[in-house]
N, C-alpha and C positions, 0 to 999 in steps of 0.2 A: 159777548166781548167784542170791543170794535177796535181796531188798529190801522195803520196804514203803514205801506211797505217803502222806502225809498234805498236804491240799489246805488253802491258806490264800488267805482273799478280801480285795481292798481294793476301798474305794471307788470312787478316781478315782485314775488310769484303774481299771479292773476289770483285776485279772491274776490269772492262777490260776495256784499256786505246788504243788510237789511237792518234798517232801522225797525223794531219794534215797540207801539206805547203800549202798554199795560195799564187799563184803569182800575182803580181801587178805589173804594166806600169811601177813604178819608184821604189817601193823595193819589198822585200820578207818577208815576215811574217810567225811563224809557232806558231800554236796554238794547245795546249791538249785540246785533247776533249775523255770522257768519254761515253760506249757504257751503258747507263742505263740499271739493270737489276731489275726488279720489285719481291719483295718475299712478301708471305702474315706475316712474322713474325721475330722476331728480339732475340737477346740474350742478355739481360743485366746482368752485372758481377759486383757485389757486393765486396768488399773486407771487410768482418765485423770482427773486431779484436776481440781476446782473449787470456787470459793467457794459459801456457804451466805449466803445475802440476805434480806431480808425483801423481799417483792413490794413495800410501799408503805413508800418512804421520805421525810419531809415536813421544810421544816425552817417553822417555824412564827414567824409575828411579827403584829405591831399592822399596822393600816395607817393608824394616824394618830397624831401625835407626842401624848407626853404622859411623866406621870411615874409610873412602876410601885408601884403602891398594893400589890398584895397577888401570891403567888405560892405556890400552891398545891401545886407538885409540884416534885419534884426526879430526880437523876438514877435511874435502875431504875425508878422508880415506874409500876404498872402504871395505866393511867386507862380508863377505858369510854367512847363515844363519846357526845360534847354533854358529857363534864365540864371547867366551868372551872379551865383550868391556872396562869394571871395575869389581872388585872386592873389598866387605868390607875386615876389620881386622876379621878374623873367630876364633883367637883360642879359646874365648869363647867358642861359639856358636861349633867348632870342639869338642872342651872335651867333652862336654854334651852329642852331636851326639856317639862318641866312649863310654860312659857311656853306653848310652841310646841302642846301637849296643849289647854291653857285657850282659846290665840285659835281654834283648832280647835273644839273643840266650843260656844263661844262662836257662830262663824260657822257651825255645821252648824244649830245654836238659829235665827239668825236667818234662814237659807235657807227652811227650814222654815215657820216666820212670813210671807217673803215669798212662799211658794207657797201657802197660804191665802188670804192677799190679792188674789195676781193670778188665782187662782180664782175670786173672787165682785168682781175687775175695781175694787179697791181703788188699785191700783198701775199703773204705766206698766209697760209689758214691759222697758223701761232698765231702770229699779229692781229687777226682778228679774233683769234680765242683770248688774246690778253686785253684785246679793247673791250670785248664783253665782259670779260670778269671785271675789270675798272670800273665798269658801266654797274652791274647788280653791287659791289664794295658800295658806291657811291648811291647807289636807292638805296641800300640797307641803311648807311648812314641818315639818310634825309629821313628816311620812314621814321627810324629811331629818334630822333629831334624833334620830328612832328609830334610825334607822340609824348614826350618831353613837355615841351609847349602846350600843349592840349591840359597836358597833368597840371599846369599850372592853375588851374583853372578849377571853382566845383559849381556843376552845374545842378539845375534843378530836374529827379529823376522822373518827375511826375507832376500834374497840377497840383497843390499842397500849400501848407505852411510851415513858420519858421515857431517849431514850439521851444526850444533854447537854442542859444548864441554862447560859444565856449572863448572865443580868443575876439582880439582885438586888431586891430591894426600894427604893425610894428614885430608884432609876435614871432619867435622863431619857435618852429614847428617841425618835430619828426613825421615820418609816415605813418598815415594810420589811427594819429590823434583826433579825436570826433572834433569837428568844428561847430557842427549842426545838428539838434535833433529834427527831424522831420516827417512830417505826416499829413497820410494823403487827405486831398479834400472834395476828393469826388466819392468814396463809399467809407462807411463806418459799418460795424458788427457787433453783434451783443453777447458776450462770451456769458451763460445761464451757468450754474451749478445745477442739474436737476437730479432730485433722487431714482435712484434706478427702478421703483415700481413706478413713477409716472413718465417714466421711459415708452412703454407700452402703448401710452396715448399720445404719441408725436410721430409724424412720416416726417422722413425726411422728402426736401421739394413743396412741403405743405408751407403754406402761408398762414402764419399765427398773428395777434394782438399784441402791444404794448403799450403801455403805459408808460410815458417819459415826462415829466415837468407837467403833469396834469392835459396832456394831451396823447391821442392814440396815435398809434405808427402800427404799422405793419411791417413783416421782417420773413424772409423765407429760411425754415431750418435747412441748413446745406450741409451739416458734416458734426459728428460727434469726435471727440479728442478722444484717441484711444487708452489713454490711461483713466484714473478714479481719482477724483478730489481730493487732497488731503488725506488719503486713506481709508478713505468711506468709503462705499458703495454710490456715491453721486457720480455724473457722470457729466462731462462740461460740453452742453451744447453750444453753437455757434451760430447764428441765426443774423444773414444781410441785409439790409435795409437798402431799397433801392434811392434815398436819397440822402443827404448829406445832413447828419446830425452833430449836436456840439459834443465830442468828445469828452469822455469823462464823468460824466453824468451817471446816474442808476435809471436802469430802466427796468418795468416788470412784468414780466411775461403772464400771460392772463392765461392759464394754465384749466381749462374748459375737462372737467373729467363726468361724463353720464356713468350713474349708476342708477342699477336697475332695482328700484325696491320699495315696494307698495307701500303709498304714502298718500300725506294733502299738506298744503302748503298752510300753517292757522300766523296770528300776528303772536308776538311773544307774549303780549299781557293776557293773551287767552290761557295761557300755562301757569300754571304754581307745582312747586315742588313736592313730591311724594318720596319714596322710599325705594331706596336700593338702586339710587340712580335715574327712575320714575318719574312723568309728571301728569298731574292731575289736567283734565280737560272738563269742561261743564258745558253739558247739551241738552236739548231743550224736549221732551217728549210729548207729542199732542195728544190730549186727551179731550173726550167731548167737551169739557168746560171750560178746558185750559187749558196750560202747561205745567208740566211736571220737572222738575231740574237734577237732571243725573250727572255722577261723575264717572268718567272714562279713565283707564290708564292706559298712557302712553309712551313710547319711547322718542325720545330726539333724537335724530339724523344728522343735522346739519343745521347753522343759523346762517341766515344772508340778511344782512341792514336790520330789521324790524320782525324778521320774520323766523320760522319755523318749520322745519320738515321734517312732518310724524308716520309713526304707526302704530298701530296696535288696533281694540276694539271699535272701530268705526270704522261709518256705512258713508258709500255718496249720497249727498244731500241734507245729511245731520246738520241739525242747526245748533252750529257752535255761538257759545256766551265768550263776547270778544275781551269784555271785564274780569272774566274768569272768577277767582275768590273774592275780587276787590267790589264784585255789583252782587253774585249771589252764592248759595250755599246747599251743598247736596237735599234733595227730598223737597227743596221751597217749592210753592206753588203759586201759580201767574194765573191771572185769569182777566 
């Protein structure tokens, strides 16, 4: 018998593949055959979806009634933190502030005056007890107005953008009505749903894999939410992204779980179906003049793309038939 060998490598799993020709009296035959490698454990990969969040989500408003004078930003718009996004009508609220500024420094003027006086014993100590009290009436009021004034005002709490726009220009507004939705744009988070036995295989502080829009990110698990899913046993992890993703998106966490159990990786068309949930494998036995074609049963594990991971009666090294039932048939013989 004369053949020749040619070895073909895959990724994942690794299988090393041998072309073998078979000659015969009246044709030629060539049959893939698989150099089995036996390993004690396997990797299954999960892909467990979840939303894509911005970490800080704000919704923003006045907190004092007025009528919306100016409005600066609208929906997408990106804003920098401290920039004004609306502003109320303030000349109210201004006059009073400029009032309130004047009897202020008015009464700091004559605090001043009064503590010169009661220095060189000018004044009764009343007289300057009541220029002082004049003096904090009169900051209290200024503080108040300042603050007033400020309120007119909503600013931007963080780098971020503008994801809705509630009012318009002209608008009369209570306190507390959302103007703005807002969200940050410097970190986003992937809120997973994960079932509680692959709980087990995540540390929290580990740095895991995703999958978002056909590209990988990395995200560190920082904190599980103490309650359960929807009343399941799932349990909602939370995992940071240190750079800034689009919001809203699915992404899916690449959920890496080793199990331990004596196996070999074969391609799927090496299998055909047997009995009782069973599949058939076909290997090849050397004999001095040939080959002999046995069938093995086996159990399936797990499939990944094209492939297979089994157990049962088989040896490292068996030379699996990659055709399976489709090239040959129990007891045939190769020579």
């Amino acid at each position: 018998m004369q053949f020749k060998t040619n070895h073909i490598t895959y990724r994942r799993p690794v299988l090393l593949l041998s072309l073998l020709i078979f000659s015969f009296s009246y044709f030629a035959e060539s049959i893939e055959v698989l150099d089995l490698q036996i390993q004690s454990q396997y990797e299954d990969i999960k892909l467990i979806p979840g939303r894509i969040l911005p970490t800080n989500i704000s919704e923003l408003a006045f907190e004092i009634p007025g009528k919306v004078a100016v409005v600066n930003s609208d929906l997408g718009d990106f804003v920098g933190k401290g920039e004004i996004l609306a502003k109320l009508d303030d000349s109210e609220i201004n006059a009073n502030f400029m009032k309130a500024e004047a009897n202020f420094m008015l009464a700091q003027l004559e605090l001043d005056r009064f503590e010169d006086l009661k220095e060189n014993s000018f004044i009764s100590s009343q007289d300057f007890d009541e220029a002082n009290a004049k003096f904090l009436v009169a900051k209290s009021e200024f503080e108040l107005n300042k603050v007033k004034l400020a309120q007119t005002y909503i600013r931007a709490p963080y780098d971020g953008f503008i994801q809705q726009r509630y009012v318009d220009v002209g608008t009369i507004i209570n306190p507390g009505i959302t103007i703005f939705d807002f969200v940050d744009s410097s970190n986003v988070e992937a809120h997973v749903s994960i079932p509680g036995n692959d709980l087990n295989g995540l540390s929290l502080g580990s740095e895991y894999e995703f999958e978002i829009n056909g590209e990988t990110h990395f995200a560190i698990f920082s904190r599980i939410a103490p309650m359960t899913v929807g009343g399941s046993s799932n349990r909602l992890g939370i995992f940071e992204f240190s750079k800034f993703l689009s919001p809203g998106n699915v992404g899916y966490l690449k959920y890496r779980n080793i199990v331990n159990k004596s196996g070999a990786w074969v391609p799927l068309q090496a299998l055909s179906e047997s009995n009782q949930g069973l599949w058939n494998l076909f290997v090849l036995e050397k004999l001095d003049d040939g080959y002999k074609v046995l069938k093995e049963i086996v159990e399936l594990h797990h499939v990944e793309d094209e492939y297979a991971y089994i157990s049962g009666t088989i040896s490292n090294g068996d030379q699996v038939v990659v055709g399976g039932a489709l090239r040959v048939i129990e007891g045939q013989f190769l020579k």
